[in-house]
C-alpha positions as CSV (number, residue, x, y, z in Angstrom):
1,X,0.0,0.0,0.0
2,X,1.5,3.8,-0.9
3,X,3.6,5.4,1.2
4,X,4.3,4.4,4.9
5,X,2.4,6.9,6.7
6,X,-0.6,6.1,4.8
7,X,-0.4,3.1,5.2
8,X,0.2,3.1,9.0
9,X,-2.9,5.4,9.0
10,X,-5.0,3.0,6.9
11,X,-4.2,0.4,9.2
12,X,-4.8,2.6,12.7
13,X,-8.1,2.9,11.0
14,X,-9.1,-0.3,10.3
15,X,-8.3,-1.0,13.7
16,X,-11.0,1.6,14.9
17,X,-13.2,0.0,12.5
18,X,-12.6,-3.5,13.9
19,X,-12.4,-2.2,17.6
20,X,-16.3,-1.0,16.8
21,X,-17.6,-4.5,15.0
22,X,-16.4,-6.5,18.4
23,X,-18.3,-3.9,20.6
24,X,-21.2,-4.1,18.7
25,X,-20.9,-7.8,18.9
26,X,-20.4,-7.9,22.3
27,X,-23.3,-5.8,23.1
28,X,-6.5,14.4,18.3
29,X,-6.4,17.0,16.4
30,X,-2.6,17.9,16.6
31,X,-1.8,21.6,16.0
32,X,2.0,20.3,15.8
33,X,3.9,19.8,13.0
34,X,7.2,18.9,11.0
35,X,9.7,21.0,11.4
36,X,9.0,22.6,7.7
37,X,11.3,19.6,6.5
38,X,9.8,17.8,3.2
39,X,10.5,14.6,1.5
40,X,13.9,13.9,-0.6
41,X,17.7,14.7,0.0
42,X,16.9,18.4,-1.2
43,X,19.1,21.0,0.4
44,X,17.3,23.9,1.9
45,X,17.2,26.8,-0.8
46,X,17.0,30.4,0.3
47,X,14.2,32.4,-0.8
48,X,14.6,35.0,-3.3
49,X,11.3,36.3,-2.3
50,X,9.6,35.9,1.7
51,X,7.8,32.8,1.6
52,X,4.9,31.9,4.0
53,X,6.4,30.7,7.5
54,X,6.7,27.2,9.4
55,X,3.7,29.2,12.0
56,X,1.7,30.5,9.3
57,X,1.1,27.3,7.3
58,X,0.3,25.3,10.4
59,X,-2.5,28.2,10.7
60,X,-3.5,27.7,7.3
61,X,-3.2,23.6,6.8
62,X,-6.8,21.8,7.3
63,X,-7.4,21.2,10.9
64,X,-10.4,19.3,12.6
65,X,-12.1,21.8,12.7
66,X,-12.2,22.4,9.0
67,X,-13.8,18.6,8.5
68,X,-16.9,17.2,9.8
69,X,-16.4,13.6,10.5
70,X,-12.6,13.6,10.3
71,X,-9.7,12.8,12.8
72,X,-7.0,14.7,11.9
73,X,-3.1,14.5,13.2
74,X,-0.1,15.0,12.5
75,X,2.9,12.5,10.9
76,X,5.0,11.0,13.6
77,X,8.7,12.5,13.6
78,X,10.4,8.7,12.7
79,X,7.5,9.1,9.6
80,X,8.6,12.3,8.5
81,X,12.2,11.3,8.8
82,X,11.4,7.8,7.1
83,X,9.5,9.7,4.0
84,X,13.2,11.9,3.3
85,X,14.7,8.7,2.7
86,X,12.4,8.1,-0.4
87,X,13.8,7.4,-3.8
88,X,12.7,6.0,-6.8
89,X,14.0,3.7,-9.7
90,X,13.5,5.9,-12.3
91,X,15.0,9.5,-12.2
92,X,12.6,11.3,-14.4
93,X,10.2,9.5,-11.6
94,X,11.6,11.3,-8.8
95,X,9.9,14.3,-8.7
96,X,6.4,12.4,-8.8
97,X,7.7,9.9,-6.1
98,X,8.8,12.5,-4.0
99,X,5.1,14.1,-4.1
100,X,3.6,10.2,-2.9
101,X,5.9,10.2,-0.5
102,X,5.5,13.4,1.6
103,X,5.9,16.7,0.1
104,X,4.7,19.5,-2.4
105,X,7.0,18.9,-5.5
106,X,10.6,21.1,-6.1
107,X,11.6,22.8,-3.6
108,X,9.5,25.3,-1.2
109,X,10.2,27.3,1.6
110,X,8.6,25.4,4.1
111,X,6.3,22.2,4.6
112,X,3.2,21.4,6.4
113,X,2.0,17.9,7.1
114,X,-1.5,16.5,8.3
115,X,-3.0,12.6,8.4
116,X,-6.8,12.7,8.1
117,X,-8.8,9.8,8.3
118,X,-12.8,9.1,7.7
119,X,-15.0,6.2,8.4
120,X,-18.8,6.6,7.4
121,X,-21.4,5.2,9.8
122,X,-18.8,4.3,12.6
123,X,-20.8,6.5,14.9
124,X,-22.3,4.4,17.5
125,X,-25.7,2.9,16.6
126,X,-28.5,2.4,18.7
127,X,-29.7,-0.7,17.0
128,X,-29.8,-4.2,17.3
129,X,-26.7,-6.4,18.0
130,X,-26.9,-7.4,14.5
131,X,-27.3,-3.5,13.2
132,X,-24.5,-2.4,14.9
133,X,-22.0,-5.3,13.9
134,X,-23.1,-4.9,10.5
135,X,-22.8,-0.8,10.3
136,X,-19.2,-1.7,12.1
137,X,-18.5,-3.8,9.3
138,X,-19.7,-0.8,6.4
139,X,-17.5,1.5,8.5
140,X,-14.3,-0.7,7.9
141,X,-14.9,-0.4,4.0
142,X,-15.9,2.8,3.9
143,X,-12.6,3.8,5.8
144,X,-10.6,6.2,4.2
145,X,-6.8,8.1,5.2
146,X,-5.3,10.3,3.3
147,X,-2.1,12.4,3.3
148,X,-2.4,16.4,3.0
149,X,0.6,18.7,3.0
150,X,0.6,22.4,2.1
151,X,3.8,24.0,0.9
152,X,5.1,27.7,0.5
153,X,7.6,28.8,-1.9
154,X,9.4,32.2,-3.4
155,X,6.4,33.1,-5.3
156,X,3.8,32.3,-8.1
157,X,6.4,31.2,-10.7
158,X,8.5,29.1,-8.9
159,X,5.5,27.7,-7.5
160,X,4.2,27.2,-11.2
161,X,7.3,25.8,-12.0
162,X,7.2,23.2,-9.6
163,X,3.9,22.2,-10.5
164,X,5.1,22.3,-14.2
165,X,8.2,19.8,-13.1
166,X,5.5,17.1,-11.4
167,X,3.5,17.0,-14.8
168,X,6.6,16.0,-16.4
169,X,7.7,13.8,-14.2
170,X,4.2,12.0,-13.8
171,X,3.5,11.8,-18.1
172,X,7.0,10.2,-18.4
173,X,6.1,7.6,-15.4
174,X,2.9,6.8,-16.3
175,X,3.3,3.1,-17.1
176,X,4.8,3.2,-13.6
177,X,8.0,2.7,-11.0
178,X,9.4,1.6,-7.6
179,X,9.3,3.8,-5.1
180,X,11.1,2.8,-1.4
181,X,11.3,4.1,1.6
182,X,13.8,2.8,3.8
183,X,13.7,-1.0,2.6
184,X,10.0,-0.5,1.7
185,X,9.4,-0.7,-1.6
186,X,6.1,0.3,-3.5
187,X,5.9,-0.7,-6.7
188,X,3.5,1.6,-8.9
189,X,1.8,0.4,-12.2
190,X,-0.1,3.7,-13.4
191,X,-0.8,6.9,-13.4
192,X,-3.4,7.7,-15.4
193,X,-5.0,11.7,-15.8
194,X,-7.7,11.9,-13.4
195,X,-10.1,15.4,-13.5
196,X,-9.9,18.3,-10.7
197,X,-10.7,21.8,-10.9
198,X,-9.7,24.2,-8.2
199,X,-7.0,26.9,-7.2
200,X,-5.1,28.6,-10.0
201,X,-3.9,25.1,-11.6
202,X,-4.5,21.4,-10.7
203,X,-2.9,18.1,-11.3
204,X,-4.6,15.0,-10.3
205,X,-4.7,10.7,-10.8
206,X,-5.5,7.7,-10.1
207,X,-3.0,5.8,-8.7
208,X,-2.6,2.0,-9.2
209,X,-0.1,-0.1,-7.0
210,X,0.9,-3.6,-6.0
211,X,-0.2,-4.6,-2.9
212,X,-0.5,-7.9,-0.7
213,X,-4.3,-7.7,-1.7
214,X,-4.2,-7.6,-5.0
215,X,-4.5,-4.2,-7.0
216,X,-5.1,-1.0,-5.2
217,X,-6.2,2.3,-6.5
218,X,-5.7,5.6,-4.5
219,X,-6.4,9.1,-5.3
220,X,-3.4,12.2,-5.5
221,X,-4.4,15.5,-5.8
222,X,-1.6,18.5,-6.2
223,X,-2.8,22.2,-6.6
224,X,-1.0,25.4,-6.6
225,X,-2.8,28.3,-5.2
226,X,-0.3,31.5,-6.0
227,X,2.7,30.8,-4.2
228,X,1.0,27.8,-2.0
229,X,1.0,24.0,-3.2
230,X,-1.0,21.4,-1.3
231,X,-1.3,18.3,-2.2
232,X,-4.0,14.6,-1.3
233,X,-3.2,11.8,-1.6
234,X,-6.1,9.0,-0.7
235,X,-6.4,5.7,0.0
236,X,-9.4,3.5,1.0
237,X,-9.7,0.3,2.8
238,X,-11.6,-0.7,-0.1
239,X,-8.9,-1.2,-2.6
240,X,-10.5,2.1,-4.8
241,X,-10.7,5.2,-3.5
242,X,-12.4,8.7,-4.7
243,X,-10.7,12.0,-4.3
244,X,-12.0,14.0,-0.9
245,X,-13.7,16.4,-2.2
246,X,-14.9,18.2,1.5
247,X,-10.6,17.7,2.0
248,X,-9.7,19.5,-1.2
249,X,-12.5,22.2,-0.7
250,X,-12.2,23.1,3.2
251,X,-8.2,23.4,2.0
252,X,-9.2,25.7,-0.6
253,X,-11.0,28.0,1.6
254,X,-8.6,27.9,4.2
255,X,-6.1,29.5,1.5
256,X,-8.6,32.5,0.5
């Protein structure tokens, strides 16, 4: 499954889920964040122009409050640290890998990171024993995570530029690559053009991936709103997941 610290989050989820089936059968929103680091072996490049600061994305990132029915966190340190060590097989791939594993693409100013996750209908019920178990069980499916960062560079152009680099990078990989992190490999089989309109310009696909499963499909969203990139990228317990559009929205507001 995608990066490590969707995957941990898918699985924290489904854990909820599950935690909620055997109650039914038996009758934090973190305002922390990274340290403005961002995927890759990048050295840190000085602004030309002031870019937003470490404090003023954490004020502007989605936060719970932002998303009805969403837990919302932040990365773990050893998560952020693990994402840096990403790399890909392919080095017309790395800018796109670099994107699914933590990170706005090039090289911005500074980096915020949030984890949300969603499961429909986990609320508790006030049905029968069998009701609940089974809207436990819809809750599991339904479950969702997904990876948002938001990340500030010099200005609109080398904002644009960046943006202009990940479509690159992503038509030239499209029939795939190997992503790792640490000695976790991901290997990715397509990225096909998926449709998003929103900000000043917008990339999105559909992601497919080998996993222990079988085939699984996630969403990544990227847009640039003037010198601001923040990216989604979705997976769902299902094996096929659908961009988040109340995720990509409340972001949007948030940025003006």
């Amino acid at each position: 499954m995608q990066t490590a610290i969707v995957r941990r989050g898918a699985v924290a989820a489904s854990a909820v889920s599950l935690a909620l089936l055997l109650a039914a059968c038996g009758g934090e929103d973190s305002k922390k964040d990274s340290k403005g680091e961002k995927a890759g072996s990048k050295e840190e490049t000085k602004q030309s122009a002031p870019a937003k600061s470490q404090a003023e994305l954490d004020k502007l990132i989605v936060a719970k409050e932002d998303l009805k029915g969403h837990s919302v966190k932040t990365p773990l340190a050893a998560e952020l640290k693990d994402a840096k060590t990403a790399t890909a097989d392919k080095s017309e791939c790395a800018t796109l890998n670099e994107v699914l594993s933590l990170g706005a693409p090039g090289t911005e100013g500074a980096l915020a990171a949030r984890q949300t996750s969603r499961m429909p209908g986990s609320e508790p019920a006030a049905g029968t024993e069998a009701e609940n178990a089974e809207a436990a069980l819809k809750a599991l499916q339904g479950a969702s995570v997904n990876l948002v960062t938001l990340g500030s560079y010099a200005d609109g152009d080398a904002a644009g530029k960046a943006m202009a680099d990940l479509k690159k990078s992503a038509e030239s990989c499209a029939s795939g690559f190997t992503g790792t992190v640490t000695t976790e490999k991901t290997k990715y089989t397509k990225f096909a053009p998926a449709s998003y309109t929103g900000g000043d310009e917008a990339l999105a696909y559909t992601v497919t991936a080998e996993s222990t499963e079988g085939p699984m499909e996630t969403q990544l969203v990227v847009v640039r709103k003037g010198s601001e990139i923040f990216s989604a990228h979705s997976v769902s317990m299902s094996g096929k997941s659908e961009q988040p559009k109340d995720l990509l929205d409340a972001q949007l507001k948030k940025l003006g």
